[in-house]
N, CA, C and O atoms as a printed pandas DataFrame, in Angstrom:
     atom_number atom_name residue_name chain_id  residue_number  x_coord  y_coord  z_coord
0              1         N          UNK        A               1   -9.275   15.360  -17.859
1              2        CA          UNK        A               1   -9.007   16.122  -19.068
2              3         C          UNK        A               1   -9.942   17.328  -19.171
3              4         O          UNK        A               1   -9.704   18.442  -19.636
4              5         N          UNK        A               2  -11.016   16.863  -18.649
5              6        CA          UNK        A               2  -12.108   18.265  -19.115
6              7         C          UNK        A               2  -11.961   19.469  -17.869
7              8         O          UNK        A               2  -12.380   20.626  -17.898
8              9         N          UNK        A               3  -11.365   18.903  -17.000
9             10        CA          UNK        A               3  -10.695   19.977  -15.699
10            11         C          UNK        A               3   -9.756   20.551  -16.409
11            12         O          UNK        A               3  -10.177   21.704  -16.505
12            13         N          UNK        A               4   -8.836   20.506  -16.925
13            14        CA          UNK        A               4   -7.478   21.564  -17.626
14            15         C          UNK        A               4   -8.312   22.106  -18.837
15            16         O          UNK        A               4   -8.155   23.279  -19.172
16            17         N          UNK        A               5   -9.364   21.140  -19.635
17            18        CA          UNK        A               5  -10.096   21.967  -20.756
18            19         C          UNK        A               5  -10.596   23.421  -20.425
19            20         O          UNK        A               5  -10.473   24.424  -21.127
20            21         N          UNK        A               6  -11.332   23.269  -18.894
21            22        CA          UNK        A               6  -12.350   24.432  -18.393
22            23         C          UNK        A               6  -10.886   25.669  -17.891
23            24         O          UNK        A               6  -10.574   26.801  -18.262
24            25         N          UNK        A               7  -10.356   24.739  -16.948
25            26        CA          UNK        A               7   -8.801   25.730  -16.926
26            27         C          UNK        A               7   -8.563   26.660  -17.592
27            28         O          UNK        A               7   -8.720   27.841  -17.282
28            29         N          UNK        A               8   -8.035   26.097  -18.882
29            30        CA          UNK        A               8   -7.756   26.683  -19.725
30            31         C          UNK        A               8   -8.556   27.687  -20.640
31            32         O          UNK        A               8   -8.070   28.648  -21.237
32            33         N          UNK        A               9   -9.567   27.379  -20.637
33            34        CA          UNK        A               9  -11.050   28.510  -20.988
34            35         C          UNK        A               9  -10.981   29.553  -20.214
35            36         O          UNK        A               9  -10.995   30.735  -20.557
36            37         N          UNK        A              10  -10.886   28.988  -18.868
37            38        CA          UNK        A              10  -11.186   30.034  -17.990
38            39         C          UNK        A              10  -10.120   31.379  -18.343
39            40         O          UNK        A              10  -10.297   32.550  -18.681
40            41         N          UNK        A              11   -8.813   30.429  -18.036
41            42        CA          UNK        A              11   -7.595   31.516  -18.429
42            43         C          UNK        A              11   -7.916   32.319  -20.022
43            44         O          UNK        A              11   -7.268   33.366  -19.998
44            45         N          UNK        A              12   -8.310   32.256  -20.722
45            46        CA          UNK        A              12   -8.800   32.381  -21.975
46            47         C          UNK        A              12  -10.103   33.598  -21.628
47            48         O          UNK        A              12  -10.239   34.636  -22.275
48            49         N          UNK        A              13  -10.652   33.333  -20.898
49            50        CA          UNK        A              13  -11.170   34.119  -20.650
50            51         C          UNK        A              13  -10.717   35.415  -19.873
51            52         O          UNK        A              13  -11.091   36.566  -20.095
52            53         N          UNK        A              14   -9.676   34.899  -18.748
53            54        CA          UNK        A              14   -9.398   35.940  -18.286
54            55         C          UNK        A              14   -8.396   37.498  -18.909
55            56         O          UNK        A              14   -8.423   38.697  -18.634
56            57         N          UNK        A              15   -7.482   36.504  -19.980
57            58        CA          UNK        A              15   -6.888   37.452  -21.349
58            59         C          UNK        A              15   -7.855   38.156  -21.572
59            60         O          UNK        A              15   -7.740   39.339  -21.255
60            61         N          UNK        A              16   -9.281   37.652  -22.253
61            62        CA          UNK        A              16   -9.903   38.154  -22.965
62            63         C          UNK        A              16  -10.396   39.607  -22.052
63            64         O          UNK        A              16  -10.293   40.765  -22.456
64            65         N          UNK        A              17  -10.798   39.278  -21.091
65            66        CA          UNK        A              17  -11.380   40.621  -20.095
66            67         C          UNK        A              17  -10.764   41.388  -19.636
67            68         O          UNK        A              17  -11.193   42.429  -19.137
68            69         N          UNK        A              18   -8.893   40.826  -19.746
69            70        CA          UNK        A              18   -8.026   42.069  -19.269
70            71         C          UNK        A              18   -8.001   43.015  -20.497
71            72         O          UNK        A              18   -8.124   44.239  -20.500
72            73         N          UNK        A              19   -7.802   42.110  -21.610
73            74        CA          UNK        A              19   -7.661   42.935  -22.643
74            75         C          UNK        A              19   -8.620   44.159  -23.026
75            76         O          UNK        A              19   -8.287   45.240  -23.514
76            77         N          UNK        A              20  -10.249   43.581  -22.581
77            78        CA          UNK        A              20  -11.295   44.559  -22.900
78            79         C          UNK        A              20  -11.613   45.356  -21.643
79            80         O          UNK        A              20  -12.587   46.087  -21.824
80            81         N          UNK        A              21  -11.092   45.436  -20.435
81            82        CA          UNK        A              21  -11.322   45.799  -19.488
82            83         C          UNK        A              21  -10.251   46.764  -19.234
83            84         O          UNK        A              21   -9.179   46.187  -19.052
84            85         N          UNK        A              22  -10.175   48.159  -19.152
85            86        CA          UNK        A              22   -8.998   49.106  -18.771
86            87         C          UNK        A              22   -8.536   48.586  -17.191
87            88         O          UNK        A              22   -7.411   48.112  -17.034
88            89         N          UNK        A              23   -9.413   48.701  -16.135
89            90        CA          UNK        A              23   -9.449   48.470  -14.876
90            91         C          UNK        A              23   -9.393   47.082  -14.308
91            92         O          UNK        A              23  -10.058   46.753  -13.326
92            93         N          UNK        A              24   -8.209   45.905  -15.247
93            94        CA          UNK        A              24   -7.563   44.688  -15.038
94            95         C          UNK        A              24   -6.591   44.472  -15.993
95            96         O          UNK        A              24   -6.604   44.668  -17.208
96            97         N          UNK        A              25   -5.866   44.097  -15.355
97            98        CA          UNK        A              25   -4.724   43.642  -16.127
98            99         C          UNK        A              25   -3.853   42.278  -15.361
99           100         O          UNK        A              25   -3.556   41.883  -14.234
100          101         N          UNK        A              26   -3.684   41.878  -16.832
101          102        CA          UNK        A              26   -2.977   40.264  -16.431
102          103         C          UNK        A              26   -1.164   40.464  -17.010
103          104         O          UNK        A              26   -0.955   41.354  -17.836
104          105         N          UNK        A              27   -0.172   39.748  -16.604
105          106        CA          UNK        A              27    0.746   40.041  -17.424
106          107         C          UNK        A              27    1.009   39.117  -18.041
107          108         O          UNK        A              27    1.587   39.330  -19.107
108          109         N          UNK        A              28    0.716   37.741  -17.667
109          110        CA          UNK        A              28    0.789   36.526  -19.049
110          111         C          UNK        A              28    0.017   36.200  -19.063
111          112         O          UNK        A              28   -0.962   36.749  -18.556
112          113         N          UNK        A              29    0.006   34.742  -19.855
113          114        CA          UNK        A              29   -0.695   33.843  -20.431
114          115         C          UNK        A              29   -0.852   32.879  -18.504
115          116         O          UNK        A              29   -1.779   32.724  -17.709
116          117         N          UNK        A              30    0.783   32.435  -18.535
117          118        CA          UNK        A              30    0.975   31.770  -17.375
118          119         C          UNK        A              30   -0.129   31.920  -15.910
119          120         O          UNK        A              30   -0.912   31.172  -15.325
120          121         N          UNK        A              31    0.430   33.573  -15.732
121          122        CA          UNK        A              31   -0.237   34.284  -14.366
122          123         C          UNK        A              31   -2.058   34.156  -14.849
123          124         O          UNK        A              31   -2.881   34.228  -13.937
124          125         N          UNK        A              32   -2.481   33.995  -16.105
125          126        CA          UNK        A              32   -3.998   34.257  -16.632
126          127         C          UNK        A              32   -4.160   32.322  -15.877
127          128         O          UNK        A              32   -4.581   31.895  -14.802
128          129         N          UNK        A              33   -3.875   31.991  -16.487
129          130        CA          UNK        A              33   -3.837   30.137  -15.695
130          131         C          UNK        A              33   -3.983   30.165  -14.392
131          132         O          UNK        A              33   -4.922   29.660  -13.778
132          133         N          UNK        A              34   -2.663   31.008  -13.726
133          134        CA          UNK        A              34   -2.787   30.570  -12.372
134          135         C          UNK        A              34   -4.310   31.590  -11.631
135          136         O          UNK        A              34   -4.867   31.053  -10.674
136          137         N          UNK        A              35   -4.732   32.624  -11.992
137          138        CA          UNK        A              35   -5.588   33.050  -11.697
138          139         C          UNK        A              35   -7.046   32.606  -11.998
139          140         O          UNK        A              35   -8.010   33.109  -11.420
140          141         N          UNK        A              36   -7.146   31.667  -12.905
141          142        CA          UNK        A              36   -8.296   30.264  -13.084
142          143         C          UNK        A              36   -8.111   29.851  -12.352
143          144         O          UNK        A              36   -8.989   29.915  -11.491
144          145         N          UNK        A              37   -6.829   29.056  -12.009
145          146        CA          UNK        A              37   -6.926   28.241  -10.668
146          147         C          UNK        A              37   -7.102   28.691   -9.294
147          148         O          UNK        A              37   -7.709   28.059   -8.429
148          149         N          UNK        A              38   -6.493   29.905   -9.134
149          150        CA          UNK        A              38   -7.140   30.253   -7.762
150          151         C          UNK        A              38   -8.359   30.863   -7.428
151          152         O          UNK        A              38   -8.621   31.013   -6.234
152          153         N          UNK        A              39   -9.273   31.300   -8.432
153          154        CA          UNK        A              39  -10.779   31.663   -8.591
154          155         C          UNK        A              39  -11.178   30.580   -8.468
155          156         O          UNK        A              39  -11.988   30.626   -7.543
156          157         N          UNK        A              40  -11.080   29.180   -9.000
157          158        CA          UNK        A              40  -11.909   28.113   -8.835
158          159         C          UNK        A              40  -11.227   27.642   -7.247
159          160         O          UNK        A              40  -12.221   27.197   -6.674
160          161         N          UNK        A              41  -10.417   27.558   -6.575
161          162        CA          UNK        A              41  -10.201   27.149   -5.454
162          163         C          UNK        A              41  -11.151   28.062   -4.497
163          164         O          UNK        A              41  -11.896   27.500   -3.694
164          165         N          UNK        A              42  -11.111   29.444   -4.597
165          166        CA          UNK        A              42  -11.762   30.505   -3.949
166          167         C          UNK        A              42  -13.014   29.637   -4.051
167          168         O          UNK        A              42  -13.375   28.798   -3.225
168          169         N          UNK        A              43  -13.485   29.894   -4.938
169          170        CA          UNK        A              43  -14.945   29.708   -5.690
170          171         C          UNK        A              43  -15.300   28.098   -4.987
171          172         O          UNK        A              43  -16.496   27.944   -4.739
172          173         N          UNK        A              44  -14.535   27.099   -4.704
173          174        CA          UNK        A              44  -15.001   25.880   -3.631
174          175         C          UNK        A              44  -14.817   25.920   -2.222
175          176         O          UNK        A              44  -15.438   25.216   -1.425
176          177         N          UNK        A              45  -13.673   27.026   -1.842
177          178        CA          UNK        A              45  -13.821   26.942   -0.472
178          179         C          UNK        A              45  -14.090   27.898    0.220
179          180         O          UNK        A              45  -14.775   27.737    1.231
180          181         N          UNK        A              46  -13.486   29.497   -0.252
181          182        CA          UNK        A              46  -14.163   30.389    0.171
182          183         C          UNK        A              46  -15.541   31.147   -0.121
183          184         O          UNK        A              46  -16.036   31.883    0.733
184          185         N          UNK        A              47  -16.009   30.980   -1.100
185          186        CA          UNK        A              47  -17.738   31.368   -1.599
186          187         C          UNK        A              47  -19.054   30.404   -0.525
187          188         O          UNK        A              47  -20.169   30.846   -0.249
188          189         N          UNK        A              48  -18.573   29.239   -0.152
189          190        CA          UNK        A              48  -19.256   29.015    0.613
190          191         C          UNK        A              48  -19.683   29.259    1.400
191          192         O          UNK        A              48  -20.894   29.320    1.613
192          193         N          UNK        A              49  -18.588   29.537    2.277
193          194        CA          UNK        A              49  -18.339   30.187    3.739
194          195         C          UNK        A              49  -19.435   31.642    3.729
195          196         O          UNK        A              49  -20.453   31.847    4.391
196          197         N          UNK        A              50  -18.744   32.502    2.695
197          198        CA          UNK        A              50  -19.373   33.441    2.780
198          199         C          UNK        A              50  -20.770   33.684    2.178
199          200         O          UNK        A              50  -21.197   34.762    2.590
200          201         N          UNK        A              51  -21.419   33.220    1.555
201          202        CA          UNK        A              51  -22.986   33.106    0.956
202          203         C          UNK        A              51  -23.478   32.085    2.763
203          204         O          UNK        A              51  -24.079   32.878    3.488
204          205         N          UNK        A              52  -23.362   31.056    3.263
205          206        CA          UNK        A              52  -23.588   31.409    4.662
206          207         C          UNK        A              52  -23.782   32.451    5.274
207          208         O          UNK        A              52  -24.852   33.050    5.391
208          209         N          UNK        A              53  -22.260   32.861    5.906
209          210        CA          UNK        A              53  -22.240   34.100    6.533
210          211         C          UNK        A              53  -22.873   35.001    6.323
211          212         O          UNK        A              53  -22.962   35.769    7.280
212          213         N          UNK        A              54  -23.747   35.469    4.847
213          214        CA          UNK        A              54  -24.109   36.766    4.668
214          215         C          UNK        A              54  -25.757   36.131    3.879
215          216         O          UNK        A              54  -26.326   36.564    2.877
216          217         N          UNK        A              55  -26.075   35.214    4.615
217          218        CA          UNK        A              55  -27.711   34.714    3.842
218          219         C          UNK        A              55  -28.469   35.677    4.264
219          220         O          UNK        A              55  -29.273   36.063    3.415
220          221         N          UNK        A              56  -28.521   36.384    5.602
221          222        CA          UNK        A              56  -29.770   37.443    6.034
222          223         C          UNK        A              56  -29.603   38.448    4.649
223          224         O          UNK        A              56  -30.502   38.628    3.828
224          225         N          UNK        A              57  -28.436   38.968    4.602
225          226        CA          UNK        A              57  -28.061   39.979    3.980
226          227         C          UNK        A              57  -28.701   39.546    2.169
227          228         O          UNK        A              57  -29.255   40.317    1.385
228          229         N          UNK        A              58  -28.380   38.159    1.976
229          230        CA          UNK        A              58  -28.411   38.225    0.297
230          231         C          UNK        A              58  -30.034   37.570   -0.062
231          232         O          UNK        A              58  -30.651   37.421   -1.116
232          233         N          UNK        A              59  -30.461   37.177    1.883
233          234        CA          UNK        A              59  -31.793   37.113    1.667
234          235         C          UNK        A              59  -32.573   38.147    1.100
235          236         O          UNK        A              59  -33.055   38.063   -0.029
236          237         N          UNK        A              60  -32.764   39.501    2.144
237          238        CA          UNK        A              60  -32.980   40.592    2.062
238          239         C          UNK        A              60  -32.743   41.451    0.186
239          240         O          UNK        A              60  -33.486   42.087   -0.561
240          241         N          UNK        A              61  -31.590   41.071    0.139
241          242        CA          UNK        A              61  -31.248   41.403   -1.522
242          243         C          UNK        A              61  -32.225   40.940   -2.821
243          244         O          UNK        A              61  -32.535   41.455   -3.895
244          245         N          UNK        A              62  -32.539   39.660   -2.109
245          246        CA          UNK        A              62  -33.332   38.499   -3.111
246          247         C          UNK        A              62  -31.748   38.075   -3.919
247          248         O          UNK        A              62  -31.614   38.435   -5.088
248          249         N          UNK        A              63  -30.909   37.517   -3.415
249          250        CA          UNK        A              63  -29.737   37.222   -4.451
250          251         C          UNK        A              63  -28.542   38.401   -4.654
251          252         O          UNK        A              63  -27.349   38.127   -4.522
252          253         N          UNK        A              64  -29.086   39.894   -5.032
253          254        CA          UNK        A              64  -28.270   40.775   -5.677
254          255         C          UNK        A              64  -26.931   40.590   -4.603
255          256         O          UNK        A              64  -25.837   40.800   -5.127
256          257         N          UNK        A              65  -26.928   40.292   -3.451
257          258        CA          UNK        A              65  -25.425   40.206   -2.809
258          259         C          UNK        A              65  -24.505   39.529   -3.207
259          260         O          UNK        A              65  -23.321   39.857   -3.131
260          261         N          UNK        A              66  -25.055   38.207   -3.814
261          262        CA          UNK        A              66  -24.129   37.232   -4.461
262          263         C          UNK        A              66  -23.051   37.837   -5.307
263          264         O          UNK        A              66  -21.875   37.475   -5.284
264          265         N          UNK        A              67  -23.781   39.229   -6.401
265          266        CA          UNK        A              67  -22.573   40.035   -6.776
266          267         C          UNK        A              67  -21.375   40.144   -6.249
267          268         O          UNK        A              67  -20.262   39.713   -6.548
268          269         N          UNK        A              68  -22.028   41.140   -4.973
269          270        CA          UNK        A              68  -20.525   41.647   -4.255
270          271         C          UNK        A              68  -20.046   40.800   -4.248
271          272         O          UNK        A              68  -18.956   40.909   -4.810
272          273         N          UNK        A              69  -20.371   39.249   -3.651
273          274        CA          UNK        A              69  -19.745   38.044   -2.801
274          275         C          UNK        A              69  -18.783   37.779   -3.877
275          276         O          UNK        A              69  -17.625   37.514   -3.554
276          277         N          UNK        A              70  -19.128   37.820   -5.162
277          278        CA          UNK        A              70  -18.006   37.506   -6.502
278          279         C          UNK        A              70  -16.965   38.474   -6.538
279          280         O          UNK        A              70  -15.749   38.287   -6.544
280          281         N          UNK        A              71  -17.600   39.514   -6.560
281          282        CA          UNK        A              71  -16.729   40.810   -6.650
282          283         C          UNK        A              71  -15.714   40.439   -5.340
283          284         O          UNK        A              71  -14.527   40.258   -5.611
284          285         N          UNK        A              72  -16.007   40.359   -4.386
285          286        CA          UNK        A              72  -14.665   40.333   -3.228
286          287         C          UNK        A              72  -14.104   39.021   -3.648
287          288         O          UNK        A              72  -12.877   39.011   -3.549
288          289         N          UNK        A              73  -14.552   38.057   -4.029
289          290        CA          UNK        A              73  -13.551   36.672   -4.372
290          291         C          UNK        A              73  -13.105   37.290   -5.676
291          292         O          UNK        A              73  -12.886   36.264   -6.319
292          293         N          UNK        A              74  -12.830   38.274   -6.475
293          294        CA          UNK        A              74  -12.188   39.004   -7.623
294          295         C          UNK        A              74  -11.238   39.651   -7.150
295          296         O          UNK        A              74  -10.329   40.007   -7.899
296          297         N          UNK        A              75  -11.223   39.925   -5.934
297          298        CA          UNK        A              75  -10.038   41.012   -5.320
298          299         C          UNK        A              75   -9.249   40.405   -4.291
299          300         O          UNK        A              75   -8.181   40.839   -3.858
300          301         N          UNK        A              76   -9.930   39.237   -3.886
301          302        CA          UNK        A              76   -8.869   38.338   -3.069
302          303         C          UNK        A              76   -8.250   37.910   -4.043
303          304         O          UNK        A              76   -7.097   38.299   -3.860
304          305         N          UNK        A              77   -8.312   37.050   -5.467
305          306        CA          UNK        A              77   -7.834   36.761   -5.934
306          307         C          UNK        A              77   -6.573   37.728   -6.767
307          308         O          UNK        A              77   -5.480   37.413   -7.237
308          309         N          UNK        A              78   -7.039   38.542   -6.715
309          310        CA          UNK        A              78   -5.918   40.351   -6.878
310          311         C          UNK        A              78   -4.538   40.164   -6.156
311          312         O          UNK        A              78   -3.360   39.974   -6.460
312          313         N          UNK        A              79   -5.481   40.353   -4.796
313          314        CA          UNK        A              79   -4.122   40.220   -3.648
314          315         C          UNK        A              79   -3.394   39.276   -3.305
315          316         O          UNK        A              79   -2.418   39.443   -2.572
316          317         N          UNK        A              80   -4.001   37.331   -4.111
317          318        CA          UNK        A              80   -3.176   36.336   -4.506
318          319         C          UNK        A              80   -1.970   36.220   -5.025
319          320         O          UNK        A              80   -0.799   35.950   -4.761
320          321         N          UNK        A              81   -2.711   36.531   -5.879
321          322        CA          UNK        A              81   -1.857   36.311   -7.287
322          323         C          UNK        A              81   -1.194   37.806   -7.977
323          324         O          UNK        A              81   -1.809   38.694   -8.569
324          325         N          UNK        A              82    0.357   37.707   -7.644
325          326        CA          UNK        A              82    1.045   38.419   -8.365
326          327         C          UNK        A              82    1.242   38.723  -10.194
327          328         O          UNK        A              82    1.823   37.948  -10.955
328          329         N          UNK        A              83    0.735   39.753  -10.507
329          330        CA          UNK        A              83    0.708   39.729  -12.260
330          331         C          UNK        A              83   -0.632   40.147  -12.583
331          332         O          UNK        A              83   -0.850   40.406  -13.766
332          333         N          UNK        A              84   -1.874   40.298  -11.479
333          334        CA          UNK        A              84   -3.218   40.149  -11.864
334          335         C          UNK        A              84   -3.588   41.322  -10.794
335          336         O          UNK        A              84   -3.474   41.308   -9.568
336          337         N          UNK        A              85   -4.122   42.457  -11.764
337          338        CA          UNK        A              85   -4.874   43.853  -10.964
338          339         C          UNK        A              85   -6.071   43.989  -11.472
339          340         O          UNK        A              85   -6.464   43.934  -12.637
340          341         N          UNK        A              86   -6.894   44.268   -9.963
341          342        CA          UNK        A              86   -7.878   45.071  -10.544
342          343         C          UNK        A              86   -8.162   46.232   -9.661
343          344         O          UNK        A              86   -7.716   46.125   -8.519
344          345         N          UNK        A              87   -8.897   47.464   -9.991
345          346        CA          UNK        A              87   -8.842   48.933   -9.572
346          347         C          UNK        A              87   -9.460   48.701   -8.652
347          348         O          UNK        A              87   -8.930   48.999   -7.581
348          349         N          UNK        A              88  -10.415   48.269   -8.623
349          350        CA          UNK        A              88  -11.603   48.457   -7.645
350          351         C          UNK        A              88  -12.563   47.541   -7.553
351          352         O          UNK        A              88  -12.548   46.499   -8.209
352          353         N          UNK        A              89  -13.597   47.904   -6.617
353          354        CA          UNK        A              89  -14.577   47.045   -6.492
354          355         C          UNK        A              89  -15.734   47.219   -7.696
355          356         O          UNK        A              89  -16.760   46.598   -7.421
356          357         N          UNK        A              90  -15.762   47.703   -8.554
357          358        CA          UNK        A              90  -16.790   48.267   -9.649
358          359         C          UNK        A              90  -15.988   47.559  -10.725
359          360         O          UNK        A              90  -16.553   46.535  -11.110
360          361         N          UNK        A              91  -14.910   47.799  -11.278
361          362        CA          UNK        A              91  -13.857   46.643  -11.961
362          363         C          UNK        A              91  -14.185   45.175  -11.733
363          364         O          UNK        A              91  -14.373   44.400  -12.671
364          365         N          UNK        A              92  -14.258   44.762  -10.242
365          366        CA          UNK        A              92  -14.227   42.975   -9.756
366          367         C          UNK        A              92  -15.698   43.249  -10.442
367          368         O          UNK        A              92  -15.809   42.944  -11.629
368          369         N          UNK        A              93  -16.764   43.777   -9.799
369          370        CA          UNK        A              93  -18.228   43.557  -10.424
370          371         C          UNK        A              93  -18.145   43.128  -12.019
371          372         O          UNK        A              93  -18.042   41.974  -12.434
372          373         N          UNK        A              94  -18.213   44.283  -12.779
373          374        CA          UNK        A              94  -18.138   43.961  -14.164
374          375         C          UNK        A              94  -17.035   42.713  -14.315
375          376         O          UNK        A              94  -17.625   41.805  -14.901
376          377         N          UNK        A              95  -16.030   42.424  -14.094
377          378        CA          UNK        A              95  -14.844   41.355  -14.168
378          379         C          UNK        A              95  -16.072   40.452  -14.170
379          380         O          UNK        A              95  -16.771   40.275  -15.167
380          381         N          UNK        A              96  -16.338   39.751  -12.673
381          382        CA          UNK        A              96  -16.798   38.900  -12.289
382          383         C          UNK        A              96  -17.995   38.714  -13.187
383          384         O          UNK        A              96  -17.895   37.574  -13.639
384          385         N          UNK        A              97  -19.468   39.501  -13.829
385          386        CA          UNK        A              97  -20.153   39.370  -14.695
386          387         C          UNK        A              97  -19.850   38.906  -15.914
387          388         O          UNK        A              97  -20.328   37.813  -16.220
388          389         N          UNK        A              98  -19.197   39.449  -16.654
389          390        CA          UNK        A              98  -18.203   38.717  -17.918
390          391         C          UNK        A              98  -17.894   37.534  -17.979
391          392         O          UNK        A              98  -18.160   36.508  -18.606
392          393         N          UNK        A              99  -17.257   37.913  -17.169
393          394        CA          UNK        A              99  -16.105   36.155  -16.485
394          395         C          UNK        A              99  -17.355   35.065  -16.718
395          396         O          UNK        A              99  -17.469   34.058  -17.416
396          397         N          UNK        A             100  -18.358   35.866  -15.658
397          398        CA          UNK        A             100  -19.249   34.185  -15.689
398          399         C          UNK        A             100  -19.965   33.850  -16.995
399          400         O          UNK        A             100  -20.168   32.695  -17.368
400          401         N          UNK        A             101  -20.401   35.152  -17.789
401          402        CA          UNK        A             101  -21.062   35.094  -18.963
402          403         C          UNK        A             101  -20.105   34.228  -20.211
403          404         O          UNK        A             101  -20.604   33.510  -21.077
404          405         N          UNK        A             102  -18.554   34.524  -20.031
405          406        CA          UNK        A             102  -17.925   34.025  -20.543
406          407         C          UNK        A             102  -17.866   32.716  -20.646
407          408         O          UNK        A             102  -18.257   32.055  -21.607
408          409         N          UNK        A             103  -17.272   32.236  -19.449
409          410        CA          UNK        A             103  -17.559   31.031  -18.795
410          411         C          UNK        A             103  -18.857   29.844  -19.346
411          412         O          UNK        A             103  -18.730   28.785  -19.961
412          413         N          UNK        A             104  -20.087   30.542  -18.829
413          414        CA          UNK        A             104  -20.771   29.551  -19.241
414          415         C          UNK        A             104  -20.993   29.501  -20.972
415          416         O          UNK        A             104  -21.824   28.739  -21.467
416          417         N          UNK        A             105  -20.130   30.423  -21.813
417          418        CA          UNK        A             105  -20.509   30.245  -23.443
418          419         C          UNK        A             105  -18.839   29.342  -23.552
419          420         O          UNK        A             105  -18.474   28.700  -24.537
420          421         N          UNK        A             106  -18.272   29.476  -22.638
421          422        CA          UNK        A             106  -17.079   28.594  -23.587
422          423         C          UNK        A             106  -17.415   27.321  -22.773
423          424         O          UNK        A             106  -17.431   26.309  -23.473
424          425         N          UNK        A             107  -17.747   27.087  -21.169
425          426        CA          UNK        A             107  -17.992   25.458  -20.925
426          427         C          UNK        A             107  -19.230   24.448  -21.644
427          428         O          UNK        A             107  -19.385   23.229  -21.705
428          429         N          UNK        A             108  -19.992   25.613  -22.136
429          430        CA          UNK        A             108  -21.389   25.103  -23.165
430          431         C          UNK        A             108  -20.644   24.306  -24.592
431          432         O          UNK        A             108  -20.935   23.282  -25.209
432          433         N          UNK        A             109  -19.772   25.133  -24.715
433          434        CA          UNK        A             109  -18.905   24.103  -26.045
434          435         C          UNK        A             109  -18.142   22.675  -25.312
435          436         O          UNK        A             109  -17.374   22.007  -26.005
436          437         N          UNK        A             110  -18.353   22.385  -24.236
437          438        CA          UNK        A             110  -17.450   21.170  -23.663
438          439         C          UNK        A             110  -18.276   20.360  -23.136
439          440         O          UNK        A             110  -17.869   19.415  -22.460
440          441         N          UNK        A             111  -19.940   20.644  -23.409
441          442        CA          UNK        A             111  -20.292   19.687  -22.813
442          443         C          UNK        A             111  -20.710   18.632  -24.648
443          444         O          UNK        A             111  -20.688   18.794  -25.868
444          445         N          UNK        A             112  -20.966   17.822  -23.814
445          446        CA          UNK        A             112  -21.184   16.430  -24.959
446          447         C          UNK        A             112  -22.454   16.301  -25.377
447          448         O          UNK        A             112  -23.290   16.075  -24.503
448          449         N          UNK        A             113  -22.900   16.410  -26.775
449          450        CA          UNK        A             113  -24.034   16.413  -27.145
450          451         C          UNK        A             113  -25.182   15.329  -26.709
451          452         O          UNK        A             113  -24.852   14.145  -26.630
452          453         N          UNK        A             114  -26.062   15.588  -26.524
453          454        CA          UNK        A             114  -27.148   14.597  -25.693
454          455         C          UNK        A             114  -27.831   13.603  -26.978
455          456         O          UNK        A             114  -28.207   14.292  -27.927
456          457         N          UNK        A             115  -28.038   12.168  -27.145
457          458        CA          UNK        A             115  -27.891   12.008  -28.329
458          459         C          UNK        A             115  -29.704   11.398  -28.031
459          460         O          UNK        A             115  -30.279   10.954  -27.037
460          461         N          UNK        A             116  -30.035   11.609  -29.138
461          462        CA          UNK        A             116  -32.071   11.575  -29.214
462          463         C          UNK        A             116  -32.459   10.267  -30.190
463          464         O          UNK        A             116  -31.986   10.102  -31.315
464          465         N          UNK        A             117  -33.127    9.642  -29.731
465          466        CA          UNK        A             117  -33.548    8.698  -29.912
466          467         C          UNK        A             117  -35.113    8.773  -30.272
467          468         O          UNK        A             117  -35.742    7.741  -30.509
C-alpha cells in the first residue's frame, strides 16, 4: 500500500513541476503515474550502473556529478515515456532538484510517527 501511496506522490509531484516548470510538460494525470514509475525503475536499475561507472568522475566532483547522473535519468525517462518533455539538460537539473525536494516533503508525511516512551 505505501508503494502506490509514494507512486502516487510522486506523480503528484510530477503535475506539480510541469505545471511550475515552462521547460516540462506532462499531458495527464495517467502519463504523470507512468513517469513515477519509470523514474523509480530507472532510479533501481539504471542509477546504479552509472554512479559506478562514473565514481572517478563524481569522486573528483566530491558528489556534484550525481546531479548530472539525475539529470540524464530525467531525459531517459523523456525519451520513455510518451506525453512527458523536457527541453534540456538544465530543465532535467532543476526537474530532478524539485522532484527530490518534493519527494522527500511528501514521503516525510508517510512515514509513521515514532512513538516515545
Amino acid at each position: 500500500m505505501k508503494l502506490i501511496l509514494r507512486i502516487l506522490l510522486s506523480a503528484l509531484a510530477v503535475v506539480l513541476l510541469a505545471n511550475l516548470l515552462s521547460g516540462i510538460y506532462v499531458d495527464s494525470y495517467i502519463t504523470a503515474i507512468i513517469v513515477a514509475i519509470v523514474l523509480s525503475l530507472l532510479n533501481f536499475i539504471v542509477k546504479p550502473v552509472l554512479v559506478i561507472l562514473t565514481l572517478p568522475v563524481t569522486i573528483l566532483t566530491l558528489g556534484l556529478f550525481l546531479l548530472i547522473i539525475n539529470a540524464v535519468i530525467i531525459l531517459l525517462a523523456d525519451q520513455l515515456v510518451a506525453g512527458f518533455g523536457v527541453e534540456n539538460i538544465w530543465w532535467a537539473l532543476l526537474f530532478s532538484l524539485l522532484l527530490s525536494f518534493l519527494q522527500s516533503i511528501f514521503f516525510s508525511i508517510l512515514k509513521e510517527p515514532k512513538e516515545t516512551s
